[in-house]
GUPAKOL-730075 format. One line per 2 residues: number of its first residue (from 1); their letters; for each residue x, y, z of N, C-alpha, C. Coordinates in steps of 0.1 Angstrom, whole numbers. Atoms other than C-alpha are relative to their C-alpha. Last residue first. Example, Ala and Ser with C-alpha at 12.3 -4.5 7.8 and 13.67 -1.06 7.14 Angstrom:
// residues 2
2) SA) -9:-11:0:137:-11:71:-8:11:8 | 9:-12:0:123:-45:78:9:12:0
***
This chain:
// residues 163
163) XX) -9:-9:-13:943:217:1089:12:-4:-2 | -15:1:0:926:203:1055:9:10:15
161) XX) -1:-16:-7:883:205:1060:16:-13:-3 | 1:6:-7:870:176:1028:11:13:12
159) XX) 6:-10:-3:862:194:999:3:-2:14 | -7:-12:-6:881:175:978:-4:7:8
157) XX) -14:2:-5:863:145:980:7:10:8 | -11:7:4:831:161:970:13:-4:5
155) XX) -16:-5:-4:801:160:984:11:-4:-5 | -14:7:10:767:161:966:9:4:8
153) XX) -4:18:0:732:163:982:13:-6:-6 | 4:11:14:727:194:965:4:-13:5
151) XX) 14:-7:7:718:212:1000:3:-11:-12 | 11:9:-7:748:193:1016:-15:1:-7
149) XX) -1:14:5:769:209:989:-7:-9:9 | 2:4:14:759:240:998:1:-10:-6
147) XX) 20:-4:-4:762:235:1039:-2:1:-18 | 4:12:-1:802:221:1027:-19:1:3
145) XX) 2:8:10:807:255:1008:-7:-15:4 | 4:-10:10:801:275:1037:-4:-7:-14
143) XX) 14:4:-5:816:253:1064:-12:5:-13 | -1:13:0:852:255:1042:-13:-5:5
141) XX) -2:3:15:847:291:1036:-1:-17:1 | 11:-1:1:841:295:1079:-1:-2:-20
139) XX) 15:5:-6:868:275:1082:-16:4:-4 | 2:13:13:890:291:1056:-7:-10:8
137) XX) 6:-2:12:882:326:1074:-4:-12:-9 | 10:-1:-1:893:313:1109:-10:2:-12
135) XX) 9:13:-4:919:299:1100:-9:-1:2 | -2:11:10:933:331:1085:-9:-15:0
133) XX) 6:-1:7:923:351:1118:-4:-4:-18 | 15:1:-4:937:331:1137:-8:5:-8
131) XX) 6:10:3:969:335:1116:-14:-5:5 | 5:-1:17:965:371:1119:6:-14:-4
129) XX) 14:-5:2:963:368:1157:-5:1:-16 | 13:13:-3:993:345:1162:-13:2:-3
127) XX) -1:16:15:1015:370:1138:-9:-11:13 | 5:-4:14:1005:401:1164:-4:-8:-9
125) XX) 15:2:4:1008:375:1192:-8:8:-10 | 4:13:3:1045:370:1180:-14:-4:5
123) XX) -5:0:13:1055:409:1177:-12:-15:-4 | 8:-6:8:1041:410:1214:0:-3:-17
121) XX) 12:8:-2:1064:382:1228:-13:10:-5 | 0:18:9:1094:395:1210:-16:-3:2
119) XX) 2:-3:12:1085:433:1224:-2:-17:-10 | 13:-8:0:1079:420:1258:-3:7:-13
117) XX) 8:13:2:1113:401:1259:-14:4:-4 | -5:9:12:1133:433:1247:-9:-10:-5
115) XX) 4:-9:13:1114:452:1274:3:-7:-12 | 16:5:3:1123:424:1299:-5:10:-12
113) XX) 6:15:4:1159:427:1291:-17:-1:-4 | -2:7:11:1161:463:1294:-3:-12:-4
111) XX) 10:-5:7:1144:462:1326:3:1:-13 | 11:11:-6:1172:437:1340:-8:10:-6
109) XX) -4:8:12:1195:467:1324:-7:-16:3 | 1:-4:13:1177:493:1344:4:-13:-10
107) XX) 13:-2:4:1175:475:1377:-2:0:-11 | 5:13:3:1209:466:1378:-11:3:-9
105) XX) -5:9:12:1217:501:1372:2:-11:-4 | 11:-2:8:1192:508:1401:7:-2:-15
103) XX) 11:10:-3:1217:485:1426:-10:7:-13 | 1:10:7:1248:505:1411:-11:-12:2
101) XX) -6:0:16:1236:535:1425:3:-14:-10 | 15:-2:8:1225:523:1452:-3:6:-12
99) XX) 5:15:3:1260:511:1465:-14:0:-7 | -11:5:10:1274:546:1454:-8:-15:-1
97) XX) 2:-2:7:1251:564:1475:6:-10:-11 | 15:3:1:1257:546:1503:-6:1:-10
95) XX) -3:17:-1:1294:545:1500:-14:-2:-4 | -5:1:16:1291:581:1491:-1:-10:-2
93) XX) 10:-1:7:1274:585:1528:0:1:-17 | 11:8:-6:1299:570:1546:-11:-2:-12
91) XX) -5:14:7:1326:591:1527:-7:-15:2 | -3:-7:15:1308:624:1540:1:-17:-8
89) XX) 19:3:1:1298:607:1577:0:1:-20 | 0:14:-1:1338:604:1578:-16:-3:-3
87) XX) -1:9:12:1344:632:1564:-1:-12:2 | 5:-5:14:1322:650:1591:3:-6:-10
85) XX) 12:2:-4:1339:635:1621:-12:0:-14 | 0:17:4:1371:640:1608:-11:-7:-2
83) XX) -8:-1:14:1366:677:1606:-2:-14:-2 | 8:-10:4:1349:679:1641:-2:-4:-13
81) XX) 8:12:-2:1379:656:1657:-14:4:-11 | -5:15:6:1398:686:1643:-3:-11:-3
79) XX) 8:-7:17:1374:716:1652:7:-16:-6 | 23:4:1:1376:698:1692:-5:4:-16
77) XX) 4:18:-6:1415:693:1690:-15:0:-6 | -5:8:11:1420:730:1675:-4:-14:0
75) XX) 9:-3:4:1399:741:1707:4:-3:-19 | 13:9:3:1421:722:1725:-8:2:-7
73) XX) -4:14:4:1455:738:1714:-18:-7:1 | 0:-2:23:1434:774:1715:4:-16:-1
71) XX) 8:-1:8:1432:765:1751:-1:0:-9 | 7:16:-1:1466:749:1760:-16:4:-7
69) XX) 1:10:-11:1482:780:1749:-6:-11:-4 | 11:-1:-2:1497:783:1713:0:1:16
67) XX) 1:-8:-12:1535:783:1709:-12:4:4 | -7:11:-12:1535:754:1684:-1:9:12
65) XX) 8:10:-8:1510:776:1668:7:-10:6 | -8:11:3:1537:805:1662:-13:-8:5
63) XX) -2:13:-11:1513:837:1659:6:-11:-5 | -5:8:2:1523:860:1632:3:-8:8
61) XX) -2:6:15:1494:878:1622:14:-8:-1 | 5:13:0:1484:877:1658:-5:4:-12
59) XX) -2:10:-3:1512:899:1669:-11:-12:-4 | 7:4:-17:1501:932:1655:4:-14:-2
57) XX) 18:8:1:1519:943:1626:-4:-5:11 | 8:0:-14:1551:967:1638:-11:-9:-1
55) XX) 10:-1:0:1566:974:1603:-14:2:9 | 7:-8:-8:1601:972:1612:-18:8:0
53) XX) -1:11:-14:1607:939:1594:-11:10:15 | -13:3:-9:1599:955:1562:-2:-5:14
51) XX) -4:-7:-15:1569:949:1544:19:-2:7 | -10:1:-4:1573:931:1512:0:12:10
49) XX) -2:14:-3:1538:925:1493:8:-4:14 | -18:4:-4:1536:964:1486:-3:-18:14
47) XX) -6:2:-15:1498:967:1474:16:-5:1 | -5:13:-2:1499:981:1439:2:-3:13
45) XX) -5:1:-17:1491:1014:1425:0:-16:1 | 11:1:-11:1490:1011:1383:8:1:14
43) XX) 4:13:-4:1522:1017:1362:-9:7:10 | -9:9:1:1530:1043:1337:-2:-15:7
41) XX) -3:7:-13:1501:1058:1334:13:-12:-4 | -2:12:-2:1502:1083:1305:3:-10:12
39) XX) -2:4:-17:1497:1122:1304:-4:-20:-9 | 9:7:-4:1499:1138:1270:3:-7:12
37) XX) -10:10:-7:1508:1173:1265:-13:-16:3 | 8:1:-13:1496:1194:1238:8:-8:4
35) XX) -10:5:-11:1505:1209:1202:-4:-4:14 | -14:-12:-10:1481:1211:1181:9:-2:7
33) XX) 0:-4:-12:1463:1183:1157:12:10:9 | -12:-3:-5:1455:1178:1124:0:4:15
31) XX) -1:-4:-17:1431:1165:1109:11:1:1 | 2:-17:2:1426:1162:1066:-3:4:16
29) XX) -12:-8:0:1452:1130:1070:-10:14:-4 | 2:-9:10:1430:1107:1086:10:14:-3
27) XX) 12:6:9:1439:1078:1106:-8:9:-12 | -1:8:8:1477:1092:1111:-14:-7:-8
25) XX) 3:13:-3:1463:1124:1123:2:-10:-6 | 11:7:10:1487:1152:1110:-6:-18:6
23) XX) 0:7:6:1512:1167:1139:-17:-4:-5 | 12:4:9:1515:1192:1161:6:-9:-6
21) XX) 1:-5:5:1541:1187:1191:-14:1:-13 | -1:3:14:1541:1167:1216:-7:15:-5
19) XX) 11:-13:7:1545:1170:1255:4:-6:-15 | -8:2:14:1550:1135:1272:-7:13:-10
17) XX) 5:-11:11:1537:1135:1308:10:3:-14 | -10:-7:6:1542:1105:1330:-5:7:-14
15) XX) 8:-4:17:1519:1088:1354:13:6:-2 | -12:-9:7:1531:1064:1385:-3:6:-15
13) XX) -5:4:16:1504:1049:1403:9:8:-6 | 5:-5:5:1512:1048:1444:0:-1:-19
11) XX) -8:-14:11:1524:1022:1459:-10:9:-6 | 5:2:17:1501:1003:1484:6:10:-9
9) XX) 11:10:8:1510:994:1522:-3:3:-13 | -7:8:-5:1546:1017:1534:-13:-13:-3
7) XX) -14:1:12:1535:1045:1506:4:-18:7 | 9:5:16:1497:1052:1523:14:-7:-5
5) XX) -2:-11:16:1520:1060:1556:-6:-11:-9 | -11:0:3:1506:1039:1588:5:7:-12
3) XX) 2:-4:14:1481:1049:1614:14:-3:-12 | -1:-12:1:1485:1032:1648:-3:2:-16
1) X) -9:3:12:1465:1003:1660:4:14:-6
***
């Protein structure tokens, strides 16, 4: 490949010199400055986009693929099939994902439920246990007084167990 001029791939930057004179620094006015030149880039280097025709690039930057041979044609064939091959396993395996996905977001909202139920049904052997424990107390108060009143041989009406 031959060597080609720096100018015919990437411009060069363009500077420009602007002499000045003294002058008082506008941010402070007890400076002052001399006379001097200032240099400025005009514009940055740049790759040149627009080659001209006579350029010479080597032919296999602008291979025609209709004009392939038969090789290269197959070996497109075999990346192709390849390609398919792949999004098809790809989109297979989204399916899969996807259907299992929505099977454990059953899950979840069926486990909501029972959690729900499992709080109710706790709540209500809380309150079953502190009635038990209630009944239990006016039983043994109700045995309690009736053994005293056996002792004096006396029972009263009222005294009689109420459930």
């Amino acid at each position: 490949m031959e060597a080609k001029p720096a100018a015919r791939v990437r411009s060069a930057e363009t500077l420009k010199a602007y002499p000045l004179g003294r002058y008082i620094d506008p941010n402070n006015s007890k400076i002052m400055h001399e006379a001097h030149t200032l240099y400025r880039v005009e514009s940055t280097a740049h790759w040149n986009l627009r080659p001209s025709s006579a350029e010479g690039f080597p032919a296999r930057y602008h291979r025609d693929s209709a004009l392939a041979d038969a090789s290269t044609r197959g070996e497109l064939l075999v990346e192709l099939n390849r390609q398919k091959q792949t999004t098809a396993a790809v989109v297979q395996g989204n399916q899969a994902v996807s259907g299992r996905l929505n099977e454990l977001l059953q899950k979840v909202q069926e486990g909501g439920h029972w959690a729900e139920q499992n709080a109710r049904l706790e709540q209500e052997l809380a309150s079953t246990k502190v009635r038990l424990e209630q009944l239990e107390a006016r039983i043994a108060e109700q045995s309690a007084a009736s053994t005293n009143g056996s002792r004096s041989g006396k029972v009263n009406k009222g005294e009689m167990l109420d459930w």
